[in-house]
VEXVEXBA-57380 format. One record per residue (C-alpha): x, y, z. Coordinates in steps of 0.02 Angstrom, whole numbers, plus 50000, padded with zeros to 5 digits. Layout:
REM VEXVEXBA-57380
{node {X; Y; Z}} ...
END
This chain:
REM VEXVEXBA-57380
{node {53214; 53727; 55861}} {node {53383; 53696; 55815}} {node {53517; 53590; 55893}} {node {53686; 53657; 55951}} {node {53779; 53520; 55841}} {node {53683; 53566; 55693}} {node {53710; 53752; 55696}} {node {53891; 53762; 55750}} {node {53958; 53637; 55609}} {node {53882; 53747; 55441}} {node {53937; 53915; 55533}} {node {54108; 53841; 55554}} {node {54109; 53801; 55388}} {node {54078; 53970; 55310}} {node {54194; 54048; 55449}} {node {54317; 53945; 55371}} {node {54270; 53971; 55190}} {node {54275; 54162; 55229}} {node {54440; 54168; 55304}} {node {54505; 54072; 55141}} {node {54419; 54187; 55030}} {node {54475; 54359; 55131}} {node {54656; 54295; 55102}} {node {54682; 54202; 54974}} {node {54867; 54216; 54937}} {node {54904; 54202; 55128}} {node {54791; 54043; 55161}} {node {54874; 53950; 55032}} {node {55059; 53978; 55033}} {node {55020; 53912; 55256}} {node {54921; 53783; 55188}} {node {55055; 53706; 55040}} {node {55204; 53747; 55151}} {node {55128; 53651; 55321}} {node {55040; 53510; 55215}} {node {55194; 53471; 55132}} {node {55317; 53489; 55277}} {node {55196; 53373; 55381}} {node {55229; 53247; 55244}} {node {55434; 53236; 55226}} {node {55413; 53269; 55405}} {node {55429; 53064; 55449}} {node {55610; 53092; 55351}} {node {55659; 53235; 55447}} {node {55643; 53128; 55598}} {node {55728; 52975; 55545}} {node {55906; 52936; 55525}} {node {55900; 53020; 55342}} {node {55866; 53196; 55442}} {node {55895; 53227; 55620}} {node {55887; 53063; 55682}} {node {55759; 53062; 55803}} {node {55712; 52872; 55755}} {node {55801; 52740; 55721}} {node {55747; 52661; 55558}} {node {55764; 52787; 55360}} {node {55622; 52822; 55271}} {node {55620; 52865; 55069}} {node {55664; 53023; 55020}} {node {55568; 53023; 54847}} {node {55391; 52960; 54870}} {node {55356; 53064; 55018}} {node {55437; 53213; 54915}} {node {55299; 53170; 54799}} {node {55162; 53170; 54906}} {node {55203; 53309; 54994}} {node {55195; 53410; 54823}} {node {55005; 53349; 54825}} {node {54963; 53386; 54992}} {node {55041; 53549; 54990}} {node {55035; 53670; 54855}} {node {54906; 53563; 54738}} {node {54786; 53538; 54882}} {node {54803; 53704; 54928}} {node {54760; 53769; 54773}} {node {54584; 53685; 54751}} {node {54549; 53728; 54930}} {node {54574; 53918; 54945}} {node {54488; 53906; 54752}} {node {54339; 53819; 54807}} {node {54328; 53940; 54955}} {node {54366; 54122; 54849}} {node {54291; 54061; 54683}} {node {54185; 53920; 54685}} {node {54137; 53775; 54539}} {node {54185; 53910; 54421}} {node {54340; 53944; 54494}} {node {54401; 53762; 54511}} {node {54340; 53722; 54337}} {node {54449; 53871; 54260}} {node {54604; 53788; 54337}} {node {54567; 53612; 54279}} {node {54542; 53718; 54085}} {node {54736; 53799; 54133}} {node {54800; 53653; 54185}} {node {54766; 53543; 54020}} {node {54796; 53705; 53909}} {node {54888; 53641; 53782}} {node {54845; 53749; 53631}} {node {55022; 53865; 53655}} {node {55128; 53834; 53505}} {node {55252; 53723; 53437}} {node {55412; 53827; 53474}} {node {55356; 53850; 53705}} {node {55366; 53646; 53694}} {node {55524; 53666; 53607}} {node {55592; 53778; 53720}} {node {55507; 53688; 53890}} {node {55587; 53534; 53819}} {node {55754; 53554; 53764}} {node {55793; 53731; 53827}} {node {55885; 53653; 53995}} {node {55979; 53527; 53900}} {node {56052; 53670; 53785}} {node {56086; 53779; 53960}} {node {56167; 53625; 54014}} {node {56260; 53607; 53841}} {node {56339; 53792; 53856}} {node {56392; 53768; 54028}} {node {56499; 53609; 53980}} {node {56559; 53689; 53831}} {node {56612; 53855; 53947}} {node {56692; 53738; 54068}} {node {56771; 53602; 53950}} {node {56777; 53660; 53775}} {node {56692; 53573; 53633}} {node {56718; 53395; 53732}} {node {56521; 53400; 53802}} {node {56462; 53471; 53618}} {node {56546; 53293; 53546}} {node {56461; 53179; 53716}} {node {56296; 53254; 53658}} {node {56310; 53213; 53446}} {node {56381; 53026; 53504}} {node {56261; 52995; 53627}} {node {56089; 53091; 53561}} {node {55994; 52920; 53580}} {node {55981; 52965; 53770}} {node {55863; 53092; 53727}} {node {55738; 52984; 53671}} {node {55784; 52828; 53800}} {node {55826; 52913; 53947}} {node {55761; 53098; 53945}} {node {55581; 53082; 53877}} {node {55531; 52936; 53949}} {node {55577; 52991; 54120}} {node {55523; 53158; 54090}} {node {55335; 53104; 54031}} {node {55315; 52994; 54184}} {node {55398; 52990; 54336}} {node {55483; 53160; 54318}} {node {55319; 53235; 54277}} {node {55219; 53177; 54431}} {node {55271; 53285; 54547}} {node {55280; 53448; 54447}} {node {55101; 53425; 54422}} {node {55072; 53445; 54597}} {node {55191; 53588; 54618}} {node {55142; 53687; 54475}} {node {54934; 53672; 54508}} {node {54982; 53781; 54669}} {node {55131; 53896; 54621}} {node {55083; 53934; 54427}} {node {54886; 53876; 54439}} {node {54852; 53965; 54600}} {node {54987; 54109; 54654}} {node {55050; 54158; 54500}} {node {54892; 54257; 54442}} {node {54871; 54315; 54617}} {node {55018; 54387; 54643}} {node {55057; 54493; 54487}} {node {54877; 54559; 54495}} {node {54931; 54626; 54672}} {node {55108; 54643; 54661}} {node {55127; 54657; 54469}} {node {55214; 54530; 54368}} {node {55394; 54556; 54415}} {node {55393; 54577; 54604}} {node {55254; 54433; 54603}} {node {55370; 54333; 54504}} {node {55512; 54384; 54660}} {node {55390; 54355; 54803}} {node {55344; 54185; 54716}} {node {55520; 54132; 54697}} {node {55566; 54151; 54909}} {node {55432; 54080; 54949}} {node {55447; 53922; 54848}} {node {55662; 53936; 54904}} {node {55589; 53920; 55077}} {node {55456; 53789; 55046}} {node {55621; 53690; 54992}} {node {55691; 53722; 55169}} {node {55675; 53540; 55248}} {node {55778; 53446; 55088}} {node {55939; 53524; 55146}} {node {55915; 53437; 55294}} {node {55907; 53277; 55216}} {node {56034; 53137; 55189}} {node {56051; 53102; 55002}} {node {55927; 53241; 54938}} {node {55972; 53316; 54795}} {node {55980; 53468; 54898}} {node {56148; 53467; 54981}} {node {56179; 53514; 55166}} {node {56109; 53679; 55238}} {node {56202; 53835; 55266}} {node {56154; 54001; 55227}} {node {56265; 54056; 55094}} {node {56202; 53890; 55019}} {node {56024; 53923; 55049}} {node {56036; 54099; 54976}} {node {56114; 54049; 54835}} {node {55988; 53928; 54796}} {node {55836; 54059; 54838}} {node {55923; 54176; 54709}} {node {55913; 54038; 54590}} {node {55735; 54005; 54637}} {node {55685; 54182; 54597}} {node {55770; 54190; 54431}} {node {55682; 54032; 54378}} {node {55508; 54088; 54433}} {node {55544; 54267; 54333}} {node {55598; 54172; 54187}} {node {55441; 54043; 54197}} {node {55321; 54187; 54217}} {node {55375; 54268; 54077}} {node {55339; 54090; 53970}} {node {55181; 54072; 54077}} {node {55108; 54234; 54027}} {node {55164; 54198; 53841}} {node {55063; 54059; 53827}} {node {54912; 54140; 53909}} {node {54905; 54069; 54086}} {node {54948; 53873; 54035}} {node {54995; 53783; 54174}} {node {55045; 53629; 54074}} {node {55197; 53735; 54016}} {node {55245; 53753; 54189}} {node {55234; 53584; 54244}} {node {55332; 53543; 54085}} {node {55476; 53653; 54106}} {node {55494; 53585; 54304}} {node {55486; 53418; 54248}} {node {55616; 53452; 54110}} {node {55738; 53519; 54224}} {node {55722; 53414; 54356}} {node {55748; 53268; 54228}} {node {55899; 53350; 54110}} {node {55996; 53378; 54296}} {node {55952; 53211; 54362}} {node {55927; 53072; 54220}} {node {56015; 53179; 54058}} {node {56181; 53265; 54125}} {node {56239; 53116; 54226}} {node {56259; 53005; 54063}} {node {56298; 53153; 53974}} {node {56443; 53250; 54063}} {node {56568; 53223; 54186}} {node {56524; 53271; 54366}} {node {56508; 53471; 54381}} {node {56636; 53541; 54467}} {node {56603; 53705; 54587}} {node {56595; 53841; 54490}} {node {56464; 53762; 54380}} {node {56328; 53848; 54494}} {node {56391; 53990; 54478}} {node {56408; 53991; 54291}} {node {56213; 53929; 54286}} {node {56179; 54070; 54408}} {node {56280; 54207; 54296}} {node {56195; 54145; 54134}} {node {56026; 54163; 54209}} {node {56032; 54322; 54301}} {node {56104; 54371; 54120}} {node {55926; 54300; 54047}} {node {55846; 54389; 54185}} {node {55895; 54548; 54164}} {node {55872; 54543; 53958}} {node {55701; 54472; 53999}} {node {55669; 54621; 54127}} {node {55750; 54757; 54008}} {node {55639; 54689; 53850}} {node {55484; 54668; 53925}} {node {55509; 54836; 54034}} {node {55492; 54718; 54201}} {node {55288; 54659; 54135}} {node {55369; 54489; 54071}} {node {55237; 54481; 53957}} {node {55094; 54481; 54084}} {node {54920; 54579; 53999}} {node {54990; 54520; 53819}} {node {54858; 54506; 53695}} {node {54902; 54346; 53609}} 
END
């Protein structure tokens, strides 16, 4: 005869592991956007957010965590539930996939700094052209060192959930290009509580801000996806190209270039919607997704 305590917990269980395996894609976009909200939340309350306590609390290391708690714990969750050991081990493989080709590390490494190059050059001439020939030792002191370590931490949380998990997901159901869209607002949203933050890199909120930024968002995801699928699913690319932008914006330019004026977004916006759309045109909207390497 069997107890209620020791029937109730394994049927729980499965219920759960069922849900998470009838909706996948659903179960872990709630799961990485409340796991990490929950952990900037102590920031949103203090005198850094809305100011419901009276003491700040870091920005950074809870933005860190909260990349692990959300979309990387998500990811080995819902895959545990849907797919099993086999399913968890195939996104370790993806996520140390390194066998891509010399020219996608390249372009994941120095492909922002150039972007940042032609915008300085469109707004000032040849002047950021000469900062980059005098000063090219900041490469190698200041960009790759921060890029290979603290840059690269949270990235690998990130990108475990958005590229490891949802990427594959969604263009199987959606196809690559609309995936690639869908992707994009929902990581523009996950985003959501750094506007609200004093001194994130974020900015204020307001919705022409916000939609400018989730525009931004999606052309980034199309323009990952398309390098994702090139290198046959690698997640490593992934959470190298977030960690080399995040780095070339926030360690590189600052010693680089003078402080961007307005418009700069909008040039950055221009030039990739322009990348977008020759992307989209050239690979007739599949972005390389099915390509037989």
């Amino acid at each position: 005869m069997t107890t209620y305590g020791t029937v109730s917990q394994p049927t729980t269980r499965a219920a759960r592991q069922s849900l998470l395996a009838r909706h996948p894609l659903a179960a872990f976009f709630s799961i990485a956007i409340i796991g990490s909200w929950l952990a900037v939340l102590p920031v949103l309350l203090s005198r850094n957010g809305f100011g419901l306590l009276p003491i700040e609390v870091p920005i950074e290391p809870l933005k860190t965590i909260a990349s692990f708690t959300g979309p990387f714990l998500a990811a080995f969750l819902v895959t545990a539930a849907a797919e099993g050991q086999p399913g968890v081990r195939s996104l370790l493989k993806r996520m140390v996939q390194w066998r891509v080709g010399l020219g996608w590390y390249l372009l994941a490494f120095f492909g922002y700094i150039l972007l940042d190059l032609l915008v300085g050059m469109i707004l000032l001439g040849t002047a950021p052209l000469t900062a980059l020939v005098q000063k090219w030792p900041l490469i190698f002191t200041v960009y790759f060192p921060a890029l290979l370590t603290v840059r690269l931490i949270s990235p690998i949380g990130e990108e475990t959930g958005w590229t490891g998990f949802a990427v594959p997901r969604l263009q199987k159901k959606f196809g690559p290009l609309l995936g690639a869209m869908i992707l994009g607002l929902v990581w523009a949203f996950w985003h959501l509580p750094g506007f609200f933050m004093t001194g994130s890199d974020m900015g204020g909120f307001s919705l022409f801000g916000f939609g400018f930024f989730a525009i931004f968002a999606i052309c980034t995801r199309i323009i990952w996806n398309w390098m994702v699928n090139r290198t046959a699913g690698s997640v490593l690319i992934a959470i190298l190209l977030h960690a080399a932008t995040n780095t070339a914006s926030l360690n590189l330019r600052p010693q680089l270039f003078p402080p961007a004026p307005p418009e700069a977004g909008l040039i950055v916006t221009g030039l990739y919607l322009i990348l977008v759309i020759g992307l989209i045109i050239a690979t007739r909207g599949r972005l390389a997704y099915g390509r037989k390497e």
